[in-house]
C-alpha positions as CSV (number, residue, x, y, z in Angstrom):
1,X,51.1,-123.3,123.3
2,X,50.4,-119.5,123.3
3,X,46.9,-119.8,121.4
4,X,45.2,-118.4,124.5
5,X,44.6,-114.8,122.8
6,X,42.8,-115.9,119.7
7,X,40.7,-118.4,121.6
8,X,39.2,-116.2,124.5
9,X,38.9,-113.2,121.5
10,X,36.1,-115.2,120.2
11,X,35.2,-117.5,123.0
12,X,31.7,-116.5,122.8
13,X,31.4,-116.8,119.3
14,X,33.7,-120.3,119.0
15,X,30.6,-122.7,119.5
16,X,28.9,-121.1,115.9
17,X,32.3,-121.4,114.2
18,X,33.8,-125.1,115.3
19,X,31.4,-127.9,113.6
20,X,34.4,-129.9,113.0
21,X,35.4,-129.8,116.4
22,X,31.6,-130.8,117.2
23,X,31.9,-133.4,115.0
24,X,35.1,-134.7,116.4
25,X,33.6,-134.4,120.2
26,X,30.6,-136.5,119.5
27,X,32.1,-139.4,117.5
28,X,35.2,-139.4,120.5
29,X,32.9,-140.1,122.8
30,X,30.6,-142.1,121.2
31,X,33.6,-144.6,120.3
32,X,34.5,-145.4,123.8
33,X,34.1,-149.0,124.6
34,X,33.2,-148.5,128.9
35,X,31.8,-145.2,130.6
36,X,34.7,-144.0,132.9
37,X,33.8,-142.7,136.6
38,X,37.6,-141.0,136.8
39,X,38.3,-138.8,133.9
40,X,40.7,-136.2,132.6
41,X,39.8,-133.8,129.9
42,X,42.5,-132.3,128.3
43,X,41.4,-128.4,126.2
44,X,38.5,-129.0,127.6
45,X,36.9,-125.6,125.7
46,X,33.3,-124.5,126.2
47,X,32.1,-128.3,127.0
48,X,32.3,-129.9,123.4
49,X,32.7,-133.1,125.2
50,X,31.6,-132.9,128.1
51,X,28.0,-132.1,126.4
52,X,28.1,-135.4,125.1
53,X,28.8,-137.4,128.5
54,X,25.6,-139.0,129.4
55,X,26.8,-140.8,132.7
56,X,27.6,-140.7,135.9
57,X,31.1,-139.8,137.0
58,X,33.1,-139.7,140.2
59,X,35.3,-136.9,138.9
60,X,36.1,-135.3,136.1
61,X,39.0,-132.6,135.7
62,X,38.4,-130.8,133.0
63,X,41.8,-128.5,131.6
64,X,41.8,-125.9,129.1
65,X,44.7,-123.2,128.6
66,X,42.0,-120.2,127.8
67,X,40.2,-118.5,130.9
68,X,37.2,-117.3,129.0
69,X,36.3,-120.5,127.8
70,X,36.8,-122.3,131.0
71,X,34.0,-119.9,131.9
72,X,32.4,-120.8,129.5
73,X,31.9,-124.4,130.5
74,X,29.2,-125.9,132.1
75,X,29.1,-127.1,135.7
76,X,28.1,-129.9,137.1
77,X,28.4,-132.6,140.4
78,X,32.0,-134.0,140.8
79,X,33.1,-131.9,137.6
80,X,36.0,-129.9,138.5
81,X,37.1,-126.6,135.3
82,X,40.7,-125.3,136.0
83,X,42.7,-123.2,133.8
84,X,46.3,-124.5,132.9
85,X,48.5,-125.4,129.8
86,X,49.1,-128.5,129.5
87,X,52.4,-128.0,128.4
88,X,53.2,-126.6,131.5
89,X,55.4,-127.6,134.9
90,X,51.8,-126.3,136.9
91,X,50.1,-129.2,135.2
92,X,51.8,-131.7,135.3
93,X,52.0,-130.8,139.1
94,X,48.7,-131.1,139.0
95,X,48.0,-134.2,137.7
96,X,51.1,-136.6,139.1
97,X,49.6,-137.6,141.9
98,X,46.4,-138.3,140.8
99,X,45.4,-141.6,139.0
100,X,42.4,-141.3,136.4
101,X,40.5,-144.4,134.2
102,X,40.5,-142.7,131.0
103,X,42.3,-139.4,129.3
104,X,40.0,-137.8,126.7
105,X,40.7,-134.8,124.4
106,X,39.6,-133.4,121.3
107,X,41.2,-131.1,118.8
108,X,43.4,-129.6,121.3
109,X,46.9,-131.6,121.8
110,X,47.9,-130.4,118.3
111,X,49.1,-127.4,120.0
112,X,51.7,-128.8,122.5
113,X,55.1,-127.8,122.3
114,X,56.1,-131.5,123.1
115,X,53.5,-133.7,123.0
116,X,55.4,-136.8,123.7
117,X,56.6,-135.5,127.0
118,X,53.2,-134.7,127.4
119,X,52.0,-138.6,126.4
120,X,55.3,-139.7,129.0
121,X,53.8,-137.8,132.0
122,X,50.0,-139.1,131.1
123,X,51.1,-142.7,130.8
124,X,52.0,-142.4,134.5
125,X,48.7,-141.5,135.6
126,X,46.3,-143.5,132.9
127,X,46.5,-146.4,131.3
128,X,43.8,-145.2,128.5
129,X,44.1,-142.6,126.6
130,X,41.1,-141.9,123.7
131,X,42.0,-138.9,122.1
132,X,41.3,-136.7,118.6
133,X,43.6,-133.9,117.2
134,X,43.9,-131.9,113.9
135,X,47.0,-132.8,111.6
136,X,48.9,-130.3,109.4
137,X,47.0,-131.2,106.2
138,X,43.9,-129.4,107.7
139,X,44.1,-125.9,105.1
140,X,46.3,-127.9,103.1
141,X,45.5,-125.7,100.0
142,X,45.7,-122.4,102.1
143,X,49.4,-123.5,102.7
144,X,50.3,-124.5,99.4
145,X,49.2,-121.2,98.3
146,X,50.4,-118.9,101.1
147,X,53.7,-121.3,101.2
148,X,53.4,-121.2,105.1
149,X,54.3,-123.9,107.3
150,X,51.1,-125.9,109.0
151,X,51.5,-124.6,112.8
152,X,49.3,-128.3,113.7
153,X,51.5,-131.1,114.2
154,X,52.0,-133.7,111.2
155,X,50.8,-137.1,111.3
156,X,53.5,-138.8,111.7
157,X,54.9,-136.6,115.0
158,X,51.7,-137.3,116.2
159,X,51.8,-141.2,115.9
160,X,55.2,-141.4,117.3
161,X,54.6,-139.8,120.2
162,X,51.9,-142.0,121.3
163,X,53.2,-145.2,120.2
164,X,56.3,-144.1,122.5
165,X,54.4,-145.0,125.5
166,X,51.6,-147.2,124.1
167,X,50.4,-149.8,121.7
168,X,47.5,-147.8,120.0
169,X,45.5,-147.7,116.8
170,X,45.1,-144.8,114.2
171,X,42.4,-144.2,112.3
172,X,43.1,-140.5,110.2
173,X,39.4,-139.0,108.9
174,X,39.2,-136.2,106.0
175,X,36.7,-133.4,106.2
176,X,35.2,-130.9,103.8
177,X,33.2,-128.2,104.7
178,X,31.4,-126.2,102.3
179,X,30.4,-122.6,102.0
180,X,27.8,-120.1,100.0
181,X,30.7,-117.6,99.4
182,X,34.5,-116.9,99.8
183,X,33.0,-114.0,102.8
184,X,31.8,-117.3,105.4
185,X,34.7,-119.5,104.3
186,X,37.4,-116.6,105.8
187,X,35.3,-115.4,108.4
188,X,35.4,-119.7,110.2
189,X,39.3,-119.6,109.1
190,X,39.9,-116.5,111.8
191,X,36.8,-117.5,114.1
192,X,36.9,-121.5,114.0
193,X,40.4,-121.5,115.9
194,X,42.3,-123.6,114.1
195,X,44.6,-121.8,112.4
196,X,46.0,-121.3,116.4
197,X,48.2,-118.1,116.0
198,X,49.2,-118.2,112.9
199,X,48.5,-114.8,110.8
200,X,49.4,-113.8,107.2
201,X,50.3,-110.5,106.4
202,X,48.4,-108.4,104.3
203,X,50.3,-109.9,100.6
204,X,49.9,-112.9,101.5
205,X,46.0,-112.6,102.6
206,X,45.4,-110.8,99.5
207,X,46.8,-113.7,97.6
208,X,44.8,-116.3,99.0
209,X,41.8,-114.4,98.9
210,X,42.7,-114.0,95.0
211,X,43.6,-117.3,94.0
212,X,41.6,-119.1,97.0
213,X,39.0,-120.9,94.5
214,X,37.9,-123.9,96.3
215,X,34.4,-123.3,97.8
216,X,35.1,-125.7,100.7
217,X,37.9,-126.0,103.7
218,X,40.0,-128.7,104.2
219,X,40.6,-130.7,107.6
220,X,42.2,-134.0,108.7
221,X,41.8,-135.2,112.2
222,X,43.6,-138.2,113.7
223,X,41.7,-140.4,116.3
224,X,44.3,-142.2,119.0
225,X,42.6,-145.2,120.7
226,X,45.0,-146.7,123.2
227,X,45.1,-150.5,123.8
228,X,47.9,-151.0,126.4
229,X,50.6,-149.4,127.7
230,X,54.6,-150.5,126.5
């Protein structure tokens, strides 16, 4: 999950270029069936989520990869911001001895490196996990074009690696979002952060830009709503 540098290079910028991710944040949230008073936030970011938690909590550990944005996020009572990848040995250290009501993320666990080992170690320390992430089909057309491989997990990885631990449901959600001119619609492909680290080189940029004639982006997010553990 090395998406740390393009993430803190326009950390201050990221809230004007992630609607989607907004979008995803609110509905998450509002979807929950009970307010938790023990939570885990997993890439927690600048606070997409936790803007939208109107309760009271007794803690919430929030966890996001990129320093700059965990500066970025507000503060509050019992809220406790630190900066790890959650594909890492550190945070699962973390986290193993702790017990929490509810994991939440959005549009972050499309990065792991192995997110069923990451759903293994979680189903040790939760027994609900509400979550949103990004599939490959988000820039679909950008891929067929460039002919470059989707660096977001596909749907189905994503599926299997929570039903491997838990009975869940799936609901997959579609996104356009439109722009004035082909200048705004590349400027939120490098600024909006999901396109992680993948770069194209100058050909294939060129050819996108060329044959690029959609006047809207493409994304597909997943939501994971788990009903009980295996």
């Amino acid at each position: 999950m090395e998406l740390k540098n393009q993430f803190s290079k326009y950390a201050k910028e990221y809230k004007s270029y992630n609607i989607i991710q907004q979008i995803c944040a609110k509905s998450l949230v509002r979807e929950l069936k009970s307010k938790p008073k023990n939570i885990l936030e997993l890439g927690c970011g600048s606070g997409q989520i936790f803007s939208n938690i109107d309760w009271e909590f007794d803690k919430y550990l929030a966890i996001d990869g990129s320093k700059q944005m965990c500066e970025l996020h507000p503060k509050a009572k019992n809220l406790i911001v630190k900066c790890l990848n959650f594909d890492s040995n550190e945070f699962f250290d973390e986290i193993k001895n702790q017990n929490f009501d509810m994991l939440i993320s959005s549009s972050a666990l499309q990065w792991s490196n192995d997110l069923k080992k990451i759903v293994k170690e979680l189903s040790k320390i939760t027994s609900e996990i509400n979550v949103v992430l990004f599939t490959s089909n988000t820039f679909k057309t950008i891929q067929n074009i460039t002919n470059q491989k989707s660096p977001i997990l596909d749907e189905n990885t994503i599926k299997d690696a929570f039903s491997s631990y838990f009975l869940c449901e799936f609901e997959t959600i579609s996104y356009k979002l439109e722009f004035d001119n082909k200048k705004e619609l590349f400027d939120y492909i490098k600024k909006s952060g999901v396109s992680g680290k993948s770069e194209l080189n100058f050909e294939k940029a060129k050819k996108l830009y060329k044959e690029y004639n959609l006047n809207y982006l493409e994304f597909e997010v997943i939501f994971v709503k788990t009903i009980s553990k295996l």
